[in-house]
C-alpha positions in Angstrom: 37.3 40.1 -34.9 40.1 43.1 -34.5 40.2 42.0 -31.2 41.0 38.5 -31.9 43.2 39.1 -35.1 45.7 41.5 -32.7 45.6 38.5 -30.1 46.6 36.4 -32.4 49.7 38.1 -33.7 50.4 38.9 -30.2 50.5 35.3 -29.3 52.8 34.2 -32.7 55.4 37.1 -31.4 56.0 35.3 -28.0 56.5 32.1 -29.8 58.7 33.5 -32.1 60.4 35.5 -29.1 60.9 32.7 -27.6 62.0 30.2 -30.4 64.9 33.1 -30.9 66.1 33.3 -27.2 66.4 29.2 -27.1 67.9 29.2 -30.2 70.8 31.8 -29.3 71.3 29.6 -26.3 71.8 26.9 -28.5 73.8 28.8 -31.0 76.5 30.1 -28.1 77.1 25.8 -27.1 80.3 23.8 -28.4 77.9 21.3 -29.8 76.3 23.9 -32.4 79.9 25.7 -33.2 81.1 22.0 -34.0 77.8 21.5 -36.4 79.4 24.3 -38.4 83.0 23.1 -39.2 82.8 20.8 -42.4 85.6 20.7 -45.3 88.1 23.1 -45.5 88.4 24.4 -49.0 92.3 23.8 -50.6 92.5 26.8 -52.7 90.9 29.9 -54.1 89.3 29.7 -57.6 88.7 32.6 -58.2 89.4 36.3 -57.0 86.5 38.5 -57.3 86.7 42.3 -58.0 87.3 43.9 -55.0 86.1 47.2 -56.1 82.6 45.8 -55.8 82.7 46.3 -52.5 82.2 49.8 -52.8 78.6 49.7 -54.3 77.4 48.1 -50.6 79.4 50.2 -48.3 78.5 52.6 -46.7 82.4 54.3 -46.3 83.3 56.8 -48.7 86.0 58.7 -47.3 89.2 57.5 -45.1 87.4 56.2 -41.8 90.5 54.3 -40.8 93.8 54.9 -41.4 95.1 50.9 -41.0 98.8 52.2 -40.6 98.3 54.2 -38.2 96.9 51.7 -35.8 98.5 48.6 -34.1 97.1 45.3 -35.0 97.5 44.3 -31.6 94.9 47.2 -30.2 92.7 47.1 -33.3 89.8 45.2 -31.3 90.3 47.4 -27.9 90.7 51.1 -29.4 87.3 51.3 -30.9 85.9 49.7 -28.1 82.9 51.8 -27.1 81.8 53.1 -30.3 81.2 51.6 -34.3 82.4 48.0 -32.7 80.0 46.5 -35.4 80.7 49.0 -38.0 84.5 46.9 -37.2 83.2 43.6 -37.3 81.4 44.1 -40.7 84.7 44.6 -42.1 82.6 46.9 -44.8 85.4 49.3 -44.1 87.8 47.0 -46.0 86.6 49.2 -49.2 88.9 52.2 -47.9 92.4 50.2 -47.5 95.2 51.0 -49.5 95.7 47.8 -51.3 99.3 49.0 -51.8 100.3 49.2 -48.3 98.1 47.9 -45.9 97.6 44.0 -46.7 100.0 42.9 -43.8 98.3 45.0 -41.5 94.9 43.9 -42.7 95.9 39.9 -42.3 97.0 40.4 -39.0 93.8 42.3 -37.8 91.6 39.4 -39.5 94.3 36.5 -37.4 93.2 38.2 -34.3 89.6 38.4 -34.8 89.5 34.7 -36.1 91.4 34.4 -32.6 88.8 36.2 -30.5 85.5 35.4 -32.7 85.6 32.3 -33.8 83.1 31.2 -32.0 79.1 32.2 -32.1 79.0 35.7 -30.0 74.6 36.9 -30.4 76.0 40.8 -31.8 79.0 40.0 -34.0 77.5 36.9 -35.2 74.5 39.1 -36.1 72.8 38.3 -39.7 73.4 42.0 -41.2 77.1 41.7 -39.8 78.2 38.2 -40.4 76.9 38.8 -44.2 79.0 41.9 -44.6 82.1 40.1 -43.5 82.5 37.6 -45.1 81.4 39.1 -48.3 84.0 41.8 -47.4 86.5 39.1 -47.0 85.9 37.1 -50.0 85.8 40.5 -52.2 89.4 41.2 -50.6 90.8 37.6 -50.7 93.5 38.5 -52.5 94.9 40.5 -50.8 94.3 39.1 -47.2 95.6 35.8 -48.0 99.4 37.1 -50.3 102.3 36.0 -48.5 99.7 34.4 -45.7 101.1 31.2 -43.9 99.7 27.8 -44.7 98.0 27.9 -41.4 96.7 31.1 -41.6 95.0 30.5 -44.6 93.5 27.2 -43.6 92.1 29.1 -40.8 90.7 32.2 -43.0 88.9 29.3 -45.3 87.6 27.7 -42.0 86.2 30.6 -41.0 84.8 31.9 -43.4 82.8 28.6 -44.3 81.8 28.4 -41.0 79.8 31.4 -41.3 78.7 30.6 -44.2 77.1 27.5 -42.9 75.4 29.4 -40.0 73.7 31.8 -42.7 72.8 28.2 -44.8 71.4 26.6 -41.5 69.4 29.8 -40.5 68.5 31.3 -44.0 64.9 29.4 -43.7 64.0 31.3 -40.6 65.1 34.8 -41.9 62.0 36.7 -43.1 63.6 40.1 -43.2 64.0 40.7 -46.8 67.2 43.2 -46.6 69.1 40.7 -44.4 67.5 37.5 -46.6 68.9 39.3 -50.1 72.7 39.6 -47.9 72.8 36.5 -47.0 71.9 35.1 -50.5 74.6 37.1 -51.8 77.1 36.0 -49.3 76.2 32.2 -50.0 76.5 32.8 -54.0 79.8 34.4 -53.5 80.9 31.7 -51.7 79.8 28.9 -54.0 82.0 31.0 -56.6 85.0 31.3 -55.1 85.8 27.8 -53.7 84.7 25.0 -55.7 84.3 22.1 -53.0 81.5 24.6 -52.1 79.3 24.8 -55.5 76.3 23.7 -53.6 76.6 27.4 -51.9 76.0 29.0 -55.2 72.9 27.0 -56.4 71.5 27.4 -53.3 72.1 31.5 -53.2 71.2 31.7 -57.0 67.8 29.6 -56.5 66.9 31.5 -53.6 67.8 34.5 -55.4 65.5 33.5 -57.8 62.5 33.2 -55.4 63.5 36.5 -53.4 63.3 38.4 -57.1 59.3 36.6 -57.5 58.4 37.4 -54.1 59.4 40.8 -53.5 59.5 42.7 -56.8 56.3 43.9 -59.1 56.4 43.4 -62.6 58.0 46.4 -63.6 61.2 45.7 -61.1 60.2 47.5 -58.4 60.0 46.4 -54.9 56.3 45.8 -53.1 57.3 47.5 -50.3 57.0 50.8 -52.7 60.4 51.9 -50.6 62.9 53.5 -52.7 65.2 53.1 -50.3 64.5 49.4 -50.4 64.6 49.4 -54.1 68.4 51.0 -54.2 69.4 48.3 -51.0 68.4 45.0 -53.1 69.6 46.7 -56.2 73.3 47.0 -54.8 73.1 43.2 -53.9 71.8 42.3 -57.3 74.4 44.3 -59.0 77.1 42.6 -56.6 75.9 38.8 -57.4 75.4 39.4 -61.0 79.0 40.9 -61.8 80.8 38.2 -59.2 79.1 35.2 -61.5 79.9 37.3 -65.0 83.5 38.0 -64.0 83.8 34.0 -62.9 82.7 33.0 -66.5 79.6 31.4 -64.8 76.4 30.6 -66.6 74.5 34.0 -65.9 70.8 33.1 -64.6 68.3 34.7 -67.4 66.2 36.0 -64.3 69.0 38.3 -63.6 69.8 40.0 -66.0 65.9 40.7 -66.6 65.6 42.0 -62.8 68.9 44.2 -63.1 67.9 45.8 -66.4 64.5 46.2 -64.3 66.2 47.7 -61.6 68.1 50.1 -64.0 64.9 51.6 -65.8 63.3 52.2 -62.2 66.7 53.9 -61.1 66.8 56.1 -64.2 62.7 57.0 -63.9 62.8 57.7 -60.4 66.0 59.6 -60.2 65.3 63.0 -59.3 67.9 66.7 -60.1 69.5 66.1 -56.8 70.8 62.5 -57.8 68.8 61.2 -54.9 65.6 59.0 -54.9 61.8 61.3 -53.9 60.9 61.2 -50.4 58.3 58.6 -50.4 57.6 55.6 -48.4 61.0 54.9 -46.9 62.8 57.3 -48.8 65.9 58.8 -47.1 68.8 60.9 -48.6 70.5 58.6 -50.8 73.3 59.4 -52.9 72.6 57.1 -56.4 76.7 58.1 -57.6 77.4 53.9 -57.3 74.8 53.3 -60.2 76.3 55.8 -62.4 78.7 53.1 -64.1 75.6 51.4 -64.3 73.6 53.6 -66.0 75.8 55.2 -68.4 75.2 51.3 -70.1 72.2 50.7 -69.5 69.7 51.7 -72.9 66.0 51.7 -72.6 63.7 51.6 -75.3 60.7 53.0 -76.4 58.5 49.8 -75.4 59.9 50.4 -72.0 58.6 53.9 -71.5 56.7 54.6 -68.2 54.5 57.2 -66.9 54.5 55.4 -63.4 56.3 53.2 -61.7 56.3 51.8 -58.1 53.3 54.0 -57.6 55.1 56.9 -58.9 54.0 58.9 -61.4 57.0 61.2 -62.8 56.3 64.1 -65.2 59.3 66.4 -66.5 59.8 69.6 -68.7 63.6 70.8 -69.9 63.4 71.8 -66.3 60.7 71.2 -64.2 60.1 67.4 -62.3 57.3 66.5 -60.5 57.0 63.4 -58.4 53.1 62.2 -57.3 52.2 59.5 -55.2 49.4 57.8 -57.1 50.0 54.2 -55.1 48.0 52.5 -52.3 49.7 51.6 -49.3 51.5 47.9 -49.9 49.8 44.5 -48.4 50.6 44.5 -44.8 53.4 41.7 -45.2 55.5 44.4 -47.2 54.6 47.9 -45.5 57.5 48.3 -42.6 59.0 51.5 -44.2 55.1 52.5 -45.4 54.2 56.3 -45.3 50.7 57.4 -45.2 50.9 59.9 -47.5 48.7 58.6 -50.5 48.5 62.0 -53.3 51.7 63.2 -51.7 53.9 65.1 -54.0 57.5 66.7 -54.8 58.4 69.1 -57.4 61.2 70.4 -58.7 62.6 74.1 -61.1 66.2 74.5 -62.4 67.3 71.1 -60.4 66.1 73.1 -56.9 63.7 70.8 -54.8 60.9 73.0 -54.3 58.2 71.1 -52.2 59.7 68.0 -50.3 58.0 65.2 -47.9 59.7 64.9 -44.9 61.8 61.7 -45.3 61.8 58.7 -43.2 63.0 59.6 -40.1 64.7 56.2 -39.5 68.4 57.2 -39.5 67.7 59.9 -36.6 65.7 57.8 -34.0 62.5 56.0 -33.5 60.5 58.7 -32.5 61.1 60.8 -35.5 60.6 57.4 -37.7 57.3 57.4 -36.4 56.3 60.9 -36.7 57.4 60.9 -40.1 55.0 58.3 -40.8 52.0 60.6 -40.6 50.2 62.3 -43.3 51.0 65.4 -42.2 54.7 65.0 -42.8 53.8 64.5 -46.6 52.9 66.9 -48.7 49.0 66.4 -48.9 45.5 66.5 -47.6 44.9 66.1 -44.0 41.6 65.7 -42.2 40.5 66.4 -38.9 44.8 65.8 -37.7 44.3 62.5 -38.6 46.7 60.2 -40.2 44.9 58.1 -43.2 46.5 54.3 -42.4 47.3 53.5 -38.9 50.1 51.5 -37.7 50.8 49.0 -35.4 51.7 50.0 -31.9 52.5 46.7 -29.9 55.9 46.5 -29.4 56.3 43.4 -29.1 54.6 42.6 -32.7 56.5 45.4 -33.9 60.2 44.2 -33.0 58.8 40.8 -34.3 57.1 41.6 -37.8 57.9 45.0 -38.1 56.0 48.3 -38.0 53.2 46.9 -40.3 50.0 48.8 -41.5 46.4 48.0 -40.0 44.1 49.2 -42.3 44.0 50.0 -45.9 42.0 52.0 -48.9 42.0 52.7 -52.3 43.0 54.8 -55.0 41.2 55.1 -58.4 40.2 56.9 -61.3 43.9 57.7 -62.0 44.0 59.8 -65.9 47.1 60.5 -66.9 47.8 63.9 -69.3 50.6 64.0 -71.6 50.5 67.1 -74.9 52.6 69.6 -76.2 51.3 72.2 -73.4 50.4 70.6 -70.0 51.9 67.1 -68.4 50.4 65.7 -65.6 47.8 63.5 -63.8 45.2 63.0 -61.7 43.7 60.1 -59.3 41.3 59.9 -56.2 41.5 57.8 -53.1 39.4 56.6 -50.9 41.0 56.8 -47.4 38.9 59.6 -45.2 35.5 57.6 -46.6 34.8 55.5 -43.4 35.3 58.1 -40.7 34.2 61.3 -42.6 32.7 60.4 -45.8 35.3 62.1 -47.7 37.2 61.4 -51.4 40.5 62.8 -51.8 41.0 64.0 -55.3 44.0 65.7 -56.5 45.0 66.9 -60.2 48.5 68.0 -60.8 49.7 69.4 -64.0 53.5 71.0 -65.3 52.8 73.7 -67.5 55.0 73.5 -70.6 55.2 76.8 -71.8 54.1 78.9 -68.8 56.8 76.8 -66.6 54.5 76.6 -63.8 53.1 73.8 -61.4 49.7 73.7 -61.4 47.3 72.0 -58.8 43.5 71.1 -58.4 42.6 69.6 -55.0 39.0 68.3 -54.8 37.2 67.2 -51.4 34.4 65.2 -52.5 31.6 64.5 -49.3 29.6 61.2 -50.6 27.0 62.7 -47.7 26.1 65.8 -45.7 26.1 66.3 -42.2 29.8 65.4 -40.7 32.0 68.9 -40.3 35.4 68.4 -41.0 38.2 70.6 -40.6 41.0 70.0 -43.6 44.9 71.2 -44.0 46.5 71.1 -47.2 50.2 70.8 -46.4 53.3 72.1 -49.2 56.0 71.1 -46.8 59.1 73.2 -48.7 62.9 72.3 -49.2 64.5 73.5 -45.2 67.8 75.0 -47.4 65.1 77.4 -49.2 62.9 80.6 -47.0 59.6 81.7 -47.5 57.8 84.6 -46.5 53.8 85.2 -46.7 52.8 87.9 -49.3 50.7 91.0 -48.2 47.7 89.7 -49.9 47.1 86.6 -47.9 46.9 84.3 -50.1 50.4 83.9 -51.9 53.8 83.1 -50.3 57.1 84.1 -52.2 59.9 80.9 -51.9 63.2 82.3 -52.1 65.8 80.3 -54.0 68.8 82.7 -54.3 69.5 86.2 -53.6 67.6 86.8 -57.8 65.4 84.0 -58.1 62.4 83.2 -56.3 59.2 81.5 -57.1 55.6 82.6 -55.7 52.7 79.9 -54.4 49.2 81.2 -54.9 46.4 79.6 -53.8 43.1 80.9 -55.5 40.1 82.2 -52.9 41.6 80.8 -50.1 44.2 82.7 -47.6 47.8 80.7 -46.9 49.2 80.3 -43.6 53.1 79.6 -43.0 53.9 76.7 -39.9 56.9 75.0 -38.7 57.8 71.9 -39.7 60.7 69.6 -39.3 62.3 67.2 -42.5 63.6 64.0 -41.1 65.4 62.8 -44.9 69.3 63.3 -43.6 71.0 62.1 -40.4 69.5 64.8 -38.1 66.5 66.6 -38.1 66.1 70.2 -39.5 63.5 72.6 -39.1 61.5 73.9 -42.2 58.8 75.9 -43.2 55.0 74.5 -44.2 52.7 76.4 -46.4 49.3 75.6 -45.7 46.1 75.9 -46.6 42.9 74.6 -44.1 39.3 75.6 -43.4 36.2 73.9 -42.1 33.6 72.3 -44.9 30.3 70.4 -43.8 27.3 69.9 -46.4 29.4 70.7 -49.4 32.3 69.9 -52.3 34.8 71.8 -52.2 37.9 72.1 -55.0 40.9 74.8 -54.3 42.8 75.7 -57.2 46.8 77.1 -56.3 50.1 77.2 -58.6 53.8 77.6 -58.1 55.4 79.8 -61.0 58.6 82.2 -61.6 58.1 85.3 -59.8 58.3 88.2 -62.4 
């Protein structure tokens, strides 16, 4: 049945290879550029906020200085490096609207020039989106003082586009690029009116994306964060374009923004960054803070988890637990396996980390940092608790999906004056070694302490196992192991440090590497393993203020 299920995907990736290769073929003829070009719009009706941009791009600081570059050479300088950084045009939030709108018309003339036409890269979903959102959010000031001509061309274009994305949309399953190219559609719609149609379309798809791909609490199913703050920044984008334009505001966004707000707020962790879990990556969350300082939740919308999350925090302790099973297989691309995986945090320091995605240094470190071990959990026999896909041909076509699945249960959640915290099982070391996971995590109020209870639960005797509990720490912070063997002191300045205990048990240090920013760094593991056959076993360990 595996056998044939495999084959089967297998066999619907070379038909949708294939329907791709004839349809770029088709895409780079006359006949299909001509397909595209339909009424010109006369005018602009509106000018959106071009400071919207910002909460997409990914340019923060001066990348190019417009001024200091000839128009002329602007598409052969760059020439063997960020070319489709260029061609997004994202880097239109960095101009000096002041100074630079002559220079900025000319290099848009010359690319409409050279790239009119379909071209497979620069005609690429992710990039076309961008640019013409970036040109619509900048329309002002690329079309002031513009010729007749020049504009006529500018609106050509950019409908053109647009009407690739409209022809195409149905075939796009990716939801990142599916959620651009809605937004680029409903901007469209808003900003020329002969082209309305655009913004029912976007806004109805919209509509459906928001069903399809968030839970009830507004959080995506992938259980990525990084997903979450990614369709959050498009959301944000088409719901201030239509308020701003006076439009009727749909009812289902405003719900799935305010949503979106609450999960930002629950989630957001001392370093202003999402926790490392399933997809997580450092992510700076600064572009919601306008966002937040407005949004107000009440009491009815108070959470314990969210996503999968459950969050627990003192005046100044936070603790981050992964009490979610691993998403249905259509949504678990940017899945972790790292169910009862944790991250803590004293006096806004990240004290015990996962190791991040991975996906923003290569593929090989993406992959690695899908195994257990790179989370901060229980490992057995060096496995890795959900396997992944390794075909590479289903994997380029639907993504690095999961294979197998389990569950977690049982979850009791603790909340009193003294101790906060939870506990939950799961299920996924049953089938090969008759194993349940079960893990109880607690912040000590007035102590200011972690404190942790890890259970290995053997529904039958007879199968040895060797298990690793791994603590995977913070690579800015050192560690050294204590004389007594079973402690470890975490050093967080030159007068602070915190000490991890283990009780009964002796603590070994290992290298590690965290894969959350754009290269990887080495860090230190604190560990705790062991052989167990014909019994339970529970192993009771702490992280408090060294005194």
């Amino acid at each position: 049945m595996f056998g044939l299920k495999v084959a089967y995907f297998y066999f619907v990736a070379i038909q949708i290879t294939l329907i791709k290769f004839f349809k770029k073929i088709y895409f780079s003829t006359n006949a299909y550029n001509k397909s595209l070009i339909s009424k010109i719009p006369t005018q602009v009706y509106f000018n959106p906020n071009p400071f919207l941009l910002s909460i997409i791009s990914p340019y923060k600081k001066k990348l190019f200085k417009i001024n200091d570059i000839n128009p002329n050479n602007f598409w052969l300088e760059n020439k063997d490096k960020n070319t489709l950084d260029q061609h997004n045009f994202l880097w239109l939030n960095l101009i000096d609207r002041k100074i630079d709108g002559k220079n900025i018309q000319k290099i848009i003339y010359l690319w409409m020039l050279k790239y009119s036409n379909f071209k497979r890269k620069i005609w690429e979903t992710s990039t076309l989106s961008s640019r013409v959102i970036s040109w619509m959010l900048n329309i002002d000031i690329i079309i002031n003082n513009g010729t007749f001509d020049f504009k006529k061309t500018l609106f050509q274009n950019i409908i053109c586009q647009c009407n690739h994305l409209k022809k195409n949309i149905k075939f796009e399953k990716d939801p990142i690029k599916r959620i651009e190219v809605l937004s680029a559609l409903t901007l469209s719609g808003i900003i020329f009116k002969e082209y309305e149609e655009n913004y029912k379309i976007g806004v109805k798809e919209l509509e459906k994306f928001v069903k399809n791909y968030f839970d009830k609490d507004g959080f995506p199913l992938t259980r990525s964060p990084n997903d979450h703050i990614y369709f959050t920044k498009y959301l944000i984008l088409c719901h201030e374009s239509i308020k701003d334009a006076q439009h009727y505001m749909p009812e289902f966004l405003d719900d799935i923004i305010r949503k979106n707000l609450r999960c930002i707020k629950f989630l957001k962790a001392p370093n202003n960054q999402f926790p490392l879990f399933n997809g997580g990556s450092e992510n700076k969350l600064d572009n919601f803070d306008k966002y937040l300082e407005d949004f107000k939740s009440s009491k009815k919308d108070a959470k314990d988890v969210i996503g999968g999350i459950f969050h627990a925090k003192t005046k100044n302790q936070n603790l981050y637990f992964d009490v979610g099973g691993p998403p249905e297989k259509a949504f678990s691309k940017n899945y972790q396996s790292g169910p009862l995986s944790f991250e803590y945090f004293i006096d806004g320091i990240k004290i015990v980390t996962n190791c991040g995605f991975g996906d923003k240094i290569s593929r090989k470190a993406e992959l690695l940092s899908r195994l257990t071990a790179s989370q901060s959990t229980l490992t057995i026999n060096d496995t890795t608790i959900t396997k992944f896909e390794r075909n590479k041909l289903i994997n380029r076509t639907f993504g690095n999906s999961i294979k197998n699945t389990f569950k977690t249960t049982e979850l009791k959640i603790k909340n009193d004056k003294d101790v906060i915290g939870s506990s939950i099982s799961h299920n996924g070391y049953e089938k090969d070694f008759n194993c349940i996971h079960k893990r109880e995590i607690y912040l000590d109020v007035g102590k200011n302490k972690l404190q942790g209870i890890d259970h290995i639960l053997k529904k039958s005797d007879g199968t040895p196992i060797r298990y690793v509990f791994r603590f995977h720490l913070n690579p800015k912070l050192s560690v050294v192991k204590t004389m007594s063997g079973n402690s470890a002191l975490i050093q967080l300045s030159k007068n602070k440090s915190l000490i991890f205990t283990v009780k009964d048990e002796n603590i070994e240090l290992e290298k590690s590497v965290y894969l959350g920013g754009k290269k990887m760094l080495d860090n230190t593991c604190i560990t705790i393993s062991g052989n167990l056959v014909n019994k339970n076993k529970s192993f009771n360990w702490e992280i408090k203020k060294k005194i």
